[in-house]
Each structure stands twice: as C-alpha cells, then as structure tokens.
PQR file with spaces between the fields and no chain letter, atoms N, CA, C, O and H, PARSE charges and radii, in Angstrom:
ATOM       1  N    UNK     1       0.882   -9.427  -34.998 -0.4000 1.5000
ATOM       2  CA   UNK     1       0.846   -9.266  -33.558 -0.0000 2.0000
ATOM       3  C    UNK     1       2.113   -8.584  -33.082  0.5500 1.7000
ATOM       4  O    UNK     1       3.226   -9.015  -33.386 -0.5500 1.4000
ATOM       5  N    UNK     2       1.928   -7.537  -32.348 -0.4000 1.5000
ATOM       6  CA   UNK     2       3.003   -6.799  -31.847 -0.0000 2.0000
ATOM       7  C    UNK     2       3.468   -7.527  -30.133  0.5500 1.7000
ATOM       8  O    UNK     2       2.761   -8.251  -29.432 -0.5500 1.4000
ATOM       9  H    UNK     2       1.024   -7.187  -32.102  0.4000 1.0000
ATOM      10  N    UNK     3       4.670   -7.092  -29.886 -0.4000 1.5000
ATOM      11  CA   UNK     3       4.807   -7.592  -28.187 -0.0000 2.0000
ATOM      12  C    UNK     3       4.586   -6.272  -27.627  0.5500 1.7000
ATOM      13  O    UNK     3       4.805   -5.209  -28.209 -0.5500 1.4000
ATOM      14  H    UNK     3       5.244   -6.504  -30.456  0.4000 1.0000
ATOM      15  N    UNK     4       4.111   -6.429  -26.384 -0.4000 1.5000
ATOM      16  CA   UNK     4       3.416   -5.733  -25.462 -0.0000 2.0000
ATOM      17  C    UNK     4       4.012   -5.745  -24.063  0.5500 1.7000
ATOM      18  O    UNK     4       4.073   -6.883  -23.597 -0.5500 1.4000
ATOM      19  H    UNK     4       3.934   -7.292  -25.911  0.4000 1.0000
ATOM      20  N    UNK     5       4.400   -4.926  -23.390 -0.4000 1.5000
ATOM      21  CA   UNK     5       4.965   -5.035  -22.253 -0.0000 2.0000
ATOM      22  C    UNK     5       3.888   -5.328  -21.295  0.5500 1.7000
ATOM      23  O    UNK     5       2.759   -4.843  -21.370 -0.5500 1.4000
ATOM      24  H    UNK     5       4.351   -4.002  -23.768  0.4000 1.0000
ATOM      25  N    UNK     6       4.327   -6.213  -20.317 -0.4000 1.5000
ATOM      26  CA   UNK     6       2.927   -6.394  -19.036 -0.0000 2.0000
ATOM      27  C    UNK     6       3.975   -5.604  -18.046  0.5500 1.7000
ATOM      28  O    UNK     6       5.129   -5.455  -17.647 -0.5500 1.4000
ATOM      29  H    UNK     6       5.244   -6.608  -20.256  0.4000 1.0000
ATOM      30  N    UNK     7       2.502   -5.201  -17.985 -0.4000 1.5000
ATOM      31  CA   UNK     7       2.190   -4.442  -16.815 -0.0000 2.0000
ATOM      32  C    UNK     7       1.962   -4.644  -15.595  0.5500 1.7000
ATOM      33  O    UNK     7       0.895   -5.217  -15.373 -0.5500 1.4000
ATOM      34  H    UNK     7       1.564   -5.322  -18.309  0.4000 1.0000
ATOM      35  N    UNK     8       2.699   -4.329  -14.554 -0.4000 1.5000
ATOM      36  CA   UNK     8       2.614   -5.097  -13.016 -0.0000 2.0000
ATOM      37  C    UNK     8       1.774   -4.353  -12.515  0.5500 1.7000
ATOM      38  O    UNK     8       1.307   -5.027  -11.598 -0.5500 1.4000
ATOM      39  H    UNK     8       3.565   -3.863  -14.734  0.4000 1.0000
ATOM      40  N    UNK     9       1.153   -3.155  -12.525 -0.4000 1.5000
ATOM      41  CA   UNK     9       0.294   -2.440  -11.569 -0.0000 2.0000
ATOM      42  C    UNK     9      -1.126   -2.734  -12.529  0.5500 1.7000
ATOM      43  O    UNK     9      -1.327   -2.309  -13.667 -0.5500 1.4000
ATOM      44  H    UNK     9       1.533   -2.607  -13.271  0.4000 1.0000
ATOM      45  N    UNK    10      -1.864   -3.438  -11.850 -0.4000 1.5000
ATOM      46  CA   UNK    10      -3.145   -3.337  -11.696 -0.0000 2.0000
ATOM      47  C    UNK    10      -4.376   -2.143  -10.987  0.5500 1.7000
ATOM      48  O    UNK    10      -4.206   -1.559   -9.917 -0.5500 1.4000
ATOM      49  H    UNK    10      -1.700   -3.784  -10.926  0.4000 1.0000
ATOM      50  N    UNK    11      -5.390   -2.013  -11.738 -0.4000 1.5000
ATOM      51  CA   UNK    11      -6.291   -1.387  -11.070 -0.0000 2.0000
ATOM      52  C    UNK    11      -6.566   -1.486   -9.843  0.5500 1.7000
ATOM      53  O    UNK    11      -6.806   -0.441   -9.238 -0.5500 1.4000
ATOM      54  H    UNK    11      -5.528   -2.487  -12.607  0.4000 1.0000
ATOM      55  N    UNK    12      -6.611   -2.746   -9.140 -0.4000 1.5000
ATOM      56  CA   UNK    12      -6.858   -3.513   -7.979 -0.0000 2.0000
ATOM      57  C    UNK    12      -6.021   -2.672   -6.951  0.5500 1.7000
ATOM      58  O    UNK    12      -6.538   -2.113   -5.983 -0.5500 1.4000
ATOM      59  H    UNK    12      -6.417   -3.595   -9.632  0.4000 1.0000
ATOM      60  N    UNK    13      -4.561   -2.631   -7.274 -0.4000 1.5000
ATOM      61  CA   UNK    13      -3.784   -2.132   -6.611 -0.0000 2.0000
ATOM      62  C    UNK    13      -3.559   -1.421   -6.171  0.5500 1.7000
ATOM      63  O    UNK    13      -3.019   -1.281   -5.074 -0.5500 1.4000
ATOM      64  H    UNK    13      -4.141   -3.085   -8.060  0.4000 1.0000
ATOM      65  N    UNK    14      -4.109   -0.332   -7.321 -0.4000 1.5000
ATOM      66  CA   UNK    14      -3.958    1.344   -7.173 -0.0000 2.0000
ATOM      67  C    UNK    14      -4.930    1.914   -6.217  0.5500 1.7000
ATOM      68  O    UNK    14      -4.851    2.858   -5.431 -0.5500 1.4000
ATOM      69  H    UNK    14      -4.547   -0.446   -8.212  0.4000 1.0000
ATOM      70  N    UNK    15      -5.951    1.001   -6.530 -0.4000 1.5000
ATOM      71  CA   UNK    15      -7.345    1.566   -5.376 -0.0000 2.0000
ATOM      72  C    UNK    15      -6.686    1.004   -3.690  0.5500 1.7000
ATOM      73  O    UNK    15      -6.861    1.781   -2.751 -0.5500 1.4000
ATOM      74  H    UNK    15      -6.015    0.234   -7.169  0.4000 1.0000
ATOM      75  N    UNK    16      -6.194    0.098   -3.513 -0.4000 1.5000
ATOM      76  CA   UNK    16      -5.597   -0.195   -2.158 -0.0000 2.0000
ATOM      77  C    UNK    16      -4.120    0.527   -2.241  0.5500 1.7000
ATOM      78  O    UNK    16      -3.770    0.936   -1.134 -0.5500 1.4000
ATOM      79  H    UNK    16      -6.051   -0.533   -4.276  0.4000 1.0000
ATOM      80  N    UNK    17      -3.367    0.728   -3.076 -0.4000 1.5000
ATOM      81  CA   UNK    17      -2.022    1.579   -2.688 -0.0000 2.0000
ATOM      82  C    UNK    17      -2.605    3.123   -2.387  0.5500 1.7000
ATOM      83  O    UNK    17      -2.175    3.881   -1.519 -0.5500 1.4000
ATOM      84  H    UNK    17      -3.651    0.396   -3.975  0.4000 1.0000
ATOM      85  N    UNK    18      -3.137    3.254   -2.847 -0.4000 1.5000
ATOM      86  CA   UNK    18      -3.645    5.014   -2.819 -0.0000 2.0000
ATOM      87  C    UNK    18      -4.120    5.591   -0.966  0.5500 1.7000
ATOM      88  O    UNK    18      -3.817    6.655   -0.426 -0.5500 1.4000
ATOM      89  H    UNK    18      -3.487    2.638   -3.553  0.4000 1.0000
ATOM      90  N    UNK    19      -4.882    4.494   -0.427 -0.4000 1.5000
ATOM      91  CA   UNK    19      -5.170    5.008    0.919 -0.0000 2.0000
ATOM      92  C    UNK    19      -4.219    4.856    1.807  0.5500 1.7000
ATOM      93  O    UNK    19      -4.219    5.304    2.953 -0.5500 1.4000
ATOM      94  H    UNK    19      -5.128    3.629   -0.866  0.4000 1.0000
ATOM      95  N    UNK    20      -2.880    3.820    0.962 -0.4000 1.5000
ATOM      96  CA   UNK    20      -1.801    3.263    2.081 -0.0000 2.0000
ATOM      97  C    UNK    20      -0.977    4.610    2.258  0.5500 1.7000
ATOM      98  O    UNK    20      -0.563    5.071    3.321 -0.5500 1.4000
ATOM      99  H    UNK    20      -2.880    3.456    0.031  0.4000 1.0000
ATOM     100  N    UNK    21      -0.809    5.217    0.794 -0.4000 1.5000
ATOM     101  CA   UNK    21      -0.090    6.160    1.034 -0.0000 2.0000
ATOM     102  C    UNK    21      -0.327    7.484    1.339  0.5500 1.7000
ATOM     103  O    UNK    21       0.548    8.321    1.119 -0.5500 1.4000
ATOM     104  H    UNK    21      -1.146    4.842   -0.069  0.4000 1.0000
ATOM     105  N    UNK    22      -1.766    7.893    1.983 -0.4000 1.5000
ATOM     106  CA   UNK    22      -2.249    8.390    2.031 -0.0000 2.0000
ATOM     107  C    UNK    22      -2.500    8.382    3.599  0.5500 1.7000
ATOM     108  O    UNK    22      -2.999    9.398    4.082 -0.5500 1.4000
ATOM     109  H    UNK    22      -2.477    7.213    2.162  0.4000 1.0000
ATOM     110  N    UNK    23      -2.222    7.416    4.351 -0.4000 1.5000
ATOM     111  CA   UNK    23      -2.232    6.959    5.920 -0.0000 2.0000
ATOM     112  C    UNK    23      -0.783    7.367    6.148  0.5500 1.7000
ATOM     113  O    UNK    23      -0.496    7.956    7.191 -0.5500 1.4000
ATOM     114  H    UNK    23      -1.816    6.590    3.958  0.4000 1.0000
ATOM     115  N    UNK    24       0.076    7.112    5.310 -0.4000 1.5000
ATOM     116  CA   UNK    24       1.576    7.489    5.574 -0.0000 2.0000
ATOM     117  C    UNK    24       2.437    8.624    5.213  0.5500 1.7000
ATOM     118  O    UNK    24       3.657    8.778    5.145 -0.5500 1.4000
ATOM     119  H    UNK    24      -0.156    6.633    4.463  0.4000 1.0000
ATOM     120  N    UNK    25       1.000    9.671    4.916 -0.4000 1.5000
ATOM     121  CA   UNK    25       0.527   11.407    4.795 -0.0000 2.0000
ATOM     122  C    UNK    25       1.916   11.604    3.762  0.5500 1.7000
ATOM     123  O    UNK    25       2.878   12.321    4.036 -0.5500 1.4000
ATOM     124  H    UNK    25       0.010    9.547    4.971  0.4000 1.0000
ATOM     125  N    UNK    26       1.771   10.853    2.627 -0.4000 1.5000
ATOM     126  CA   UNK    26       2.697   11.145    1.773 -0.0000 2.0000
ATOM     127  C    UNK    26       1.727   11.620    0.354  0.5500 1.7000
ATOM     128  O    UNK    26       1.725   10.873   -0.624 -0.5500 1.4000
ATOM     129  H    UNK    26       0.989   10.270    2.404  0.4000 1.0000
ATOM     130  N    UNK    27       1.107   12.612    0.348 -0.4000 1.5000
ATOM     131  CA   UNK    27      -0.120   13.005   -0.855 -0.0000 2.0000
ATOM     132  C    UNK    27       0.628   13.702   -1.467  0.5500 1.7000
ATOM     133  O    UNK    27      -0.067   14.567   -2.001 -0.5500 1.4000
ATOM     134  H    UNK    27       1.108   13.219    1.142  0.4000 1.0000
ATOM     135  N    UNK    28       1.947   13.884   -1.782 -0.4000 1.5000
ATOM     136  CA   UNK    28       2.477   14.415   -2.900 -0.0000 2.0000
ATOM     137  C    UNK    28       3.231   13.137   -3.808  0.5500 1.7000
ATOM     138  O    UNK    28       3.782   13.311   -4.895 -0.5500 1.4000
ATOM     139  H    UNK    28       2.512   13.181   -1.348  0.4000 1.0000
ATOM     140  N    UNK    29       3.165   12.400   -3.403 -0.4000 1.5000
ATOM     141  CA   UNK    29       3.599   10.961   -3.971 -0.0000 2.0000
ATOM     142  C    UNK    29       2.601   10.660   -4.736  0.5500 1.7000
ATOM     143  O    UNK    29       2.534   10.698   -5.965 -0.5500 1.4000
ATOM     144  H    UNK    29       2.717   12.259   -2.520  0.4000 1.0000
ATOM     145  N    UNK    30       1.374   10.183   -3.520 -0.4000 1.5000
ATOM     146  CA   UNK    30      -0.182   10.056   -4.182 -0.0000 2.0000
ATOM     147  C    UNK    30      -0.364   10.383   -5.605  0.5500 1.7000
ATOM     148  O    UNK    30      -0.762    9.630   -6.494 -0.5500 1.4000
ATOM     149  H    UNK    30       1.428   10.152   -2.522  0.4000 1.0000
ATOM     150  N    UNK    31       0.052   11.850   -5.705 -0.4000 1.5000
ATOM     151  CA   UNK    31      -0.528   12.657   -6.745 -0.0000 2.0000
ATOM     152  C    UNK    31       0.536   12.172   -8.126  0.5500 1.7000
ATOM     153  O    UNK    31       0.201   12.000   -9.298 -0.5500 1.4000
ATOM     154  H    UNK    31       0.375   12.461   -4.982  0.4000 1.0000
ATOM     155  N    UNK    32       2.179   12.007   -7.372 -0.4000 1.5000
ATOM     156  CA   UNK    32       2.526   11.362   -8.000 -0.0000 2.0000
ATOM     157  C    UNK    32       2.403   10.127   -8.947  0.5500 1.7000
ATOM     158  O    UNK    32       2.486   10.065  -10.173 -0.5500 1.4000
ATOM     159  H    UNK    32       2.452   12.147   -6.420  0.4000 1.0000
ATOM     160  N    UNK    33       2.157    9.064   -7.909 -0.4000 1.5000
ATOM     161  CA   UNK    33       1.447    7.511   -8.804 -0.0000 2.0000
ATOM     162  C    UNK    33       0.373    8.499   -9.676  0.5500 1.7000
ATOM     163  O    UNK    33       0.606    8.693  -10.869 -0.5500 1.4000
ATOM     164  H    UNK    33       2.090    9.115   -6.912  0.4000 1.0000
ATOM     165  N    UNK    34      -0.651    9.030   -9.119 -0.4000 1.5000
ATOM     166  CA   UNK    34      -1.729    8.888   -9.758 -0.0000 2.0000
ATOM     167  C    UNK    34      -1.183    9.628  -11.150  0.5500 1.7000
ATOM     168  O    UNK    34      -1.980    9.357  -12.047 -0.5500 1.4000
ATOM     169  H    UNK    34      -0.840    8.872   -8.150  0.4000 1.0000
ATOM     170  N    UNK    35      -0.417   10.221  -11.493 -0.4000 1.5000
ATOM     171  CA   UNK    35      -0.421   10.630  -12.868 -0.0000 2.0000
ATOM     172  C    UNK    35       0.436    9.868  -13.557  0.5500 1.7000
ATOM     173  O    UNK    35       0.300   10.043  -14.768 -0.5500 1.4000
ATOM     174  H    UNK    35       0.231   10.441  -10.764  0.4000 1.0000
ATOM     175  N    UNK    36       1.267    9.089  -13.272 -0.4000 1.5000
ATOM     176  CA   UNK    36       1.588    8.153  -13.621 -0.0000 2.0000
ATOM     177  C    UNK    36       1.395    6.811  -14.279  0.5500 1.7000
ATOM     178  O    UNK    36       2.108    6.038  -14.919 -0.5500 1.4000
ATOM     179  H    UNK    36       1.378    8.947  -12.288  0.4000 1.0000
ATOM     180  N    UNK    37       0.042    6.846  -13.831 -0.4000 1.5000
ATOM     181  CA   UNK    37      -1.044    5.526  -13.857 -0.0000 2.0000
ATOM     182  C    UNK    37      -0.702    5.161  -15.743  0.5500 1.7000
ATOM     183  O    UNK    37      -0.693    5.983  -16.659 -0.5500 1.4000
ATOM     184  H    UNK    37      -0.537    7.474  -13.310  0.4000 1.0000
ATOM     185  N    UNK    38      -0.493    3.888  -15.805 -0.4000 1.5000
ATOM     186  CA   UNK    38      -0.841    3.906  -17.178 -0.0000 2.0000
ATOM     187  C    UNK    38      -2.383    4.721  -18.025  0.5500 1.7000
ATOM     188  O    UNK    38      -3.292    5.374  -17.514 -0.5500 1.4000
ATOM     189  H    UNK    38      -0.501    3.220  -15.061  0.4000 1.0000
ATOM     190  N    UNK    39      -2.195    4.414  -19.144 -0.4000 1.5000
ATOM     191  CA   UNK    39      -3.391    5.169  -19.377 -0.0000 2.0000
ATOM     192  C    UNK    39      -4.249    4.522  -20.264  0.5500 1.7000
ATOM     193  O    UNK    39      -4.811    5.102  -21.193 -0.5500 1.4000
ATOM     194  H    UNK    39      -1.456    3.884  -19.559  0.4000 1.0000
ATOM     195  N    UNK    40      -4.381    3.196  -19.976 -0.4000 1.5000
ATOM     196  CA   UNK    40      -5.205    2.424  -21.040 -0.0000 2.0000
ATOM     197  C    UNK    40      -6.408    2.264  -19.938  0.5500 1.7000
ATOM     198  O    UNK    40      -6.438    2.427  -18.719 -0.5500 1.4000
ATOM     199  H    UNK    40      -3.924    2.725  -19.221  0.4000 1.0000
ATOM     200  N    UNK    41      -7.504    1.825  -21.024 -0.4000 1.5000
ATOM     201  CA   UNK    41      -8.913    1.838  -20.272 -0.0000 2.0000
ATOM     202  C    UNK    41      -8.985    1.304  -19.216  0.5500 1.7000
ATOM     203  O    UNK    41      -9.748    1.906  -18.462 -0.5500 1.4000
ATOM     204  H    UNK    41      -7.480    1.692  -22.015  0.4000 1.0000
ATOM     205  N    UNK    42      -8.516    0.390  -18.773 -0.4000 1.5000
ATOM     206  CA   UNK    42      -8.924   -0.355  -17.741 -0.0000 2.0000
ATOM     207  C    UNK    42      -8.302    0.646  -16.172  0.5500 1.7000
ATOM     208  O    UNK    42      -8.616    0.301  -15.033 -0.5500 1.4000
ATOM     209  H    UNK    42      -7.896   -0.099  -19.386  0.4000 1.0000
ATOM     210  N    UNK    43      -7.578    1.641  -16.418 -0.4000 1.5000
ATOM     211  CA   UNK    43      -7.498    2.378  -15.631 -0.0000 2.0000
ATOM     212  C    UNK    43      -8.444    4.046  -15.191  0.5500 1.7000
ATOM     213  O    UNK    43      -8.367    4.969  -14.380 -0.5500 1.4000
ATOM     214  H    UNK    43      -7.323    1.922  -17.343  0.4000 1.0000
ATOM     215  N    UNK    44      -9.280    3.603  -16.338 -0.4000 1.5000
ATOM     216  CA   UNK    44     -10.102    5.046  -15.948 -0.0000 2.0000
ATOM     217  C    UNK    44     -11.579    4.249  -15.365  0.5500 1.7000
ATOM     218  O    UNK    44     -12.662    4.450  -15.915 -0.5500 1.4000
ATOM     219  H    UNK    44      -9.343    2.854  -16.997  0.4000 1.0000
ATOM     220  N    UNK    45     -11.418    3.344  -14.194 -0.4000 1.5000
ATOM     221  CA   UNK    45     -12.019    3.314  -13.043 -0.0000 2.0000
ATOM     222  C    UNK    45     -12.982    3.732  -11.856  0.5500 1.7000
ATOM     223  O    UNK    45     -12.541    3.760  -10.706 -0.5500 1.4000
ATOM     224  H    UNK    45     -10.539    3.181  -13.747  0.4000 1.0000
ATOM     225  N    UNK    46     -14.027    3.990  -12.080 -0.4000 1.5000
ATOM     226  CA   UNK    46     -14.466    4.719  -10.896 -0.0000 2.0000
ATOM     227  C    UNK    46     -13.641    4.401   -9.353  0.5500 1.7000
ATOM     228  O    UNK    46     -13.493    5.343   -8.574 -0.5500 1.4000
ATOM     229  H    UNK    46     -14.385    3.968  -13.013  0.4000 1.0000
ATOM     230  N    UNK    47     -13.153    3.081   -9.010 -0.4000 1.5000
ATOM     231  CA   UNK    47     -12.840    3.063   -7.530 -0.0000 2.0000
ATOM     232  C    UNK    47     -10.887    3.822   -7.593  0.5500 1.7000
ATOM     233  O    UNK    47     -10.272    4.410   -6.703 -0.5500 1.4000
ATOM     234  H    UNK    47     -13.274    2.315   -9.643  0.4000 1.0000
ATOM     235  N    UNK    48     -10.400    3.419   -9.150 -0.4000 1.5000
ATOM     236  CA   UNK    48      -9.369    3.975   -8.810 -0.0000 2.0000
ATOM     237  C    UNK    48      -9.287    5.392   -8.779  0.5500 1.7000
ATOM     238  O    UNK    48      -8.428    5.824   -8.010 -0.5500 1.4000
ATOM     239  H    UNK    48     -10.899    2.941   -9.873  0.4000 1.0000
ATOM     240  N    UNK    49      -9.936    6.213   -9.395 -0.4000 1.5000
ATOM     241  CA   UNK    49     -10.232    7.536   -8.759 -0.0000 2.0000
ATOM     242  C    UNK    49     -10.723    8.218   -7.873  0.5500 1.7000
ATOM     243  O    UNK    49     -10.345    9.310   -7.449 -0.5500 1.4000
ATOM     244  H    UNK    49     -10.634    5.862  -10.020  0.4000 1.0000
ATOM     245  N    UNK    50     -11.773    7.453   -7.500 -0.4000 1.5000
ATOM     246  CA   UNK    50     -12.114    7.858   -6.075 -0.0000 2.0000
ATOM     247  C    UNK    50     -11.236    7.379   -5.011  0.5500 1.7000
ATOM     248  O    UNK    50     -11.422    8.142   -4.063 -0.5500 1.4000
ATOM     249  H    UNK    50     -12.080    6.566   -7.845  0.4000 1.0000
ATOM     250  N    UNK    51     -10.677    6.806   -4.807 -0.4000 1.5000
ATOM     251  CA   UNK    51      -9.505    6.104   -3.961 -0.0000 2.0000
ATOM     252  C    UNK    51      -8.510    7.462   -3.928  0.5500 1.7000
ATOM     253  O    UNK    51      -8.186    7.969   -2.854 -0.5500 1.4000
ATOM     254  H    UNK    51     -10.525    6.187   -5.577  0.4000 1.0000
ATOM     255  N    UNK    52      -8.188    7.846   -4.862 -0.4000 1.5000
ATOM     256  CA   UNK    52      -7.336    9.136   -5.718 -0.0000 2.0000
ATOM     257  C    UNK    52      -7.649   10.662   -4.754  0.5500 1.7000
ATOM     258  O    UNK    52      -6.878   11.480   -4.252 -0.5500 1.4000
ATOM     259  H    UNK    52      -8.451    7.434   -5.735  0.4000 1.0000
ATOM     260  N    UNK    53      -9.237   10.553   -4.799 -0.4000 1.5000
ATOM     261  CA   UNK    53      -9.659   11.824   -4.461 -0.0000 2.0000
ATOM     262  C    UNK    53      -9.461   11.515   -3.074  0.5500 1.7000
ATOM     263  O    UNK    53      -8.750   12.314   -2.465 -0.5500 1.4000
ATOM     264  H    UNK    53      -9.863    9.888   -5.207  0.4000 1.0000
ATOM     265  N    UNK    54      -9.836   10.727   -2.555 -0.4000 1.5000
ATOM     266  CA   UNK    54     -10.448   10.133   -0.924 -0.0000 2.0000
ATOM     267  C    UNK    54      -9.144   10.654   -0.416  0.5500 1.7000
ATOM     268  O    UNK    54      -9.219   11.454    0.517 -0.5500 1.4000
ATOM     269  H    UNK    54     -10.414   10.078   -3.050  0.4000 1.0000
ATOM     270  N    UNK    55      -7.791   10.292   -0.933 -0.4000 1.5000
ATOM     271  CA   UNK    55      -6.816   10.006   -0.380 -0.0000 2.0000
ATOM     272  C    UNK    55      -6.250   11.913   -0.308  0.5500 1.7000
ATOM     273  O    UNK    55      -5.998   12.671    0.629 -0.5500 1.4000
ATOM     274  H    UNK    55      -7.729    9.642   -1.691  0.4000 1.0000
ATOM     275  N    UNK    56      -6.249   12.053   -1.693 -0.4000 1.5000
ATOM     276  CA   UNK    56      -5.955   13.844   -1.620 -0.0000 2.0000
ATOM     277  C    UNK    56      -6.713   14.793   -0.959  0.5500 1.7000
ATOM     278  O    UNK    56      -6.262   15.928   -0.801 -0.5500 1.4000
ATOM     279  H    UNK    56      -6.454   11.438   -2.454  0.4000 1.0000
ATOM     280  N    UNK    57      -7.956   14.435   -0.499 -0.4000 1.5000
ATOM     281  CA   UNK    57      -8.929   15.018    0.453 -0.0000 2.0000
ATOM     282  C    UNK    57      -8.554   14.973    1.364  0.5500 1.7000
ATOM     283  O    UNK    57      -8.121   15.935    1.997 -0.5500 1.4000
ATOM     284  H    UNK    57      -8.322   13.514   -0.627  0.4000 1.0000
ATOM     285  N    UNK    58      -8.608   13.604    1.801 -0.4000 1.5000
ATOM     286  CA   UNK    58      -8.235   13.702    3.449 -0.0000 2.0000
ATOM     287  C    UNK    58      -6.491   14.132    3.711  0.5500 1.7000
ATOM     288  O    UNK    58      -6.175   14.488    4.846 -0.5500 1.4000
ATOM     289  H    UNK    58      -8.959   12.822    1.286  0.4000 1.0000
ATOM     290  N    UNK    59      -5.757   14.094    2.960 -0.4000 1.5000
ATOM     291  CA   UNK    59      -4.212   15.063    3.200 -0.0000 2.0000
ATOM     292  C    UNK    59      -4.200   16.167    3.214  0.5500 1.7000
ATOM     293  O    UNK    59      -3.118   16.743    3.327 -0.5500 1.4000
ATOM     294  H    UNK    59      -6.014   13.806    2.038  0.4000 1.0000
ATOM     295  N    UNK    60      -5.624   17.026    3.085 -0.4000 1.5000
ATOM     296  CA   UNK    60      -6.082   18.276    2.425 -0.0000 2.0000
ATOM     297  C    UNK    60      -4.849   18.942    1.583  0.5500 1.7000
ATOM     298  O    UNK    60      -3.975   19.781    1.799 -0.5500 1.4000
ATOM     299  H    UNK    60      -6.503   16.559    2.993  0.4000 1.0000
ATOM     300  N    UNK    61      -5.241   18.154    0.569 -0.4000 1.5000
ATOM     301  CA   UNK    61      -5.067   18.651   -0.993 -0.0000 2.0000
ATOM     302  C    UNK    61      -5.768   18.809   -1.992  0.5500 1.7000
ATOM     303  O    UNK    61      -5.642   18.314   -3.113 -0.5500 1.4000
ATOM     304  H    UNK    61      -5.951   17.472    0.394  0.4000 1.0000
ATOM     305  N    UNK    62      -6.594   19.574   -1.558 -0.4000 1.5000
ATOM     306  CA   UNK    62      -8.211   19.489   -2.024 -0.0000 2.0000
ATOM     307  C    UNK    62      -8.046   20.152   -3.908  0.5500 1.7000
ATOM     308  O    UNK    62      -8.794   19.989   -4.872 -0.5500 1.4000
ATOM     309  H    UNK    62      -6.696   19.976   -0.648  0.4000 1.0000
ATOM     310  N    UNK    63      -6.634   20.958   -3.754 -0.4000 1.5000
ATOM     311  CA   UNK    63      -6.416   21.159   -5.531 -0.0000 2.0000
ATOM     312  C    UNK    63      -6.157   20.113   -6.119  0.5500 1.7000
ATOM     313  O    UNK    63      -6.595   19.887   -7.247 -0.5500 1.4000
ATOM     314  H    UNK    63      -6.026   21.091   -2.971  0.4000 1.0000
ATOM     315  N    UNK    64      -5.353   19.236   -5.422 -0.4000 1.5000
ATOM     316  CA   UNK    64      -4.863   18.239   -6.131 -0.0000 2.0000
ATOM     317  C    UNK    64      -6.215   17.407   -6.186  0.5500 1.7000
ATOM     318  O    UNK    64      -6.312   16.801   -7.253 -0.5500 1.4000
ATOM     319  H    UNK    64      -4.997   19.420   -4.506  0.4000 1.0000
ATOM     320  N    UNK    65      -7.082   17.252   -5.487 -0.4000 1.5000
ATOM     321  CA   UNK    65      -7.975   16.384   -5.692 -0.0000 2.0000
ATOM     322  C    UNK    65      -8.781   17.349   -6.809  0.5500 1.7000
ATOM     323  O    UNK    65      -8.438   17.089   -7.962 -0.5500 1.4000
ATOM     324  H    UNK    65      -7.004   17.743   -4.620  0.4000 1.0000
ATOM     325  N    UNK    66      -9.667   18.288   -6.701 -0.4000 1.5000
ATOM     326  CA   UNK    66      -9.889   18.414   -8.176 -0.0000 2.0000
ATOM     327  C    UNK    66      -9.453   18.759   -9.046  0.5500 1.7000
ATOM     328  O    UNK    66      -9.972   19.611   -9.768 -0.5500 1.4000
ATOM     329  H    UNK    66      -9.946   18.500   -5.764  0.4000 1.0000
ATOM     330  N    UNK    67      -8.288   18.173   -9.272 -0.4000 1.5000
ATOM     331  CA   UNK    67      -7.319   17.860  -10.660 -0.0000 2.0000
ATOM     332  C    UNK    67      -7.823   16.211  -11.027  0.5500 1.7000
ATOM     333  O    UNK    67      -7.970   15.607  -12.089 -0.5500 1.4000
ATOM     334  H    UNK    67      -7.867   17.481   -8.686  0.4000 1.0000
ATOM     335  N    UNK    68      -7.946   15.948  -10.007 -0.4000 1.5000
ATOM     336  CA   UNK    68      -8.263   14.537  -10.571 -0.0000 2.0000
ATOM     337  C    UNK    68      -9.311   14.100  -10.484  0.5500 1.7000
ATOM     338  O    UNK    68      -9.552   12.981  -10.935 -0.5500 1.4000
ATOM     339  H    UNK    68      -7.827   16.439   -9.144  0.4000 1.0000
C-alpha cells in the first residue's frame, strides 16, 4: 500500500465553484481551476463540465468553452 495525498477539492465543489466564479466575471481563472482539476476519474463528470462550459459561455469565452 502506497500513501496517497487527499485531496480537498471535490467534484461537488467544482460544479458549485465554477458558476461562483463565473458571477464574479473572473472566466480566465475559471479556465484556470478547470485545467487544473485533478485528473483522476471521479473528475471527468458530466455536471463538472458542464458547470465548466455554462460558466465560459456565459463570460463569452466561447473558445475556452470548446476547449473543454
């Protein structure tokens, strides 16, 4: 058994941090977290990506949204 770092950001989170920062018209941040995201399964999400897009859409960053 190896040790494993825990991880404080949850999926949960990302889908509610994403529209916060996205109300506080900061979508270059957005885009920031979002590539950031860890990258184990439990993050390739349907709500945390759509949360992702929703948020880069409506900042119209419509490249950045289909990047993601």
């Amino acid at each position: 058994m190896g040790l494993q770092e825990p991880s404080l950001v949850m999926p949960r989170a990302c889908s509610v941090l994403f529209p916060v920062v996205h109300r506080a018209g900061m979508g270059d941040k957005l885009m920031v977290l979002f590539q950031n995201l860890p990258k184990g399964k439990r993050f390739r999400d349907v709500c945390v990506y759509n949360s992702a897009i929703s948020g880069l859409a409506s900042c119209r960053r419509y490249d950045d949204a289909w990047k993601v």
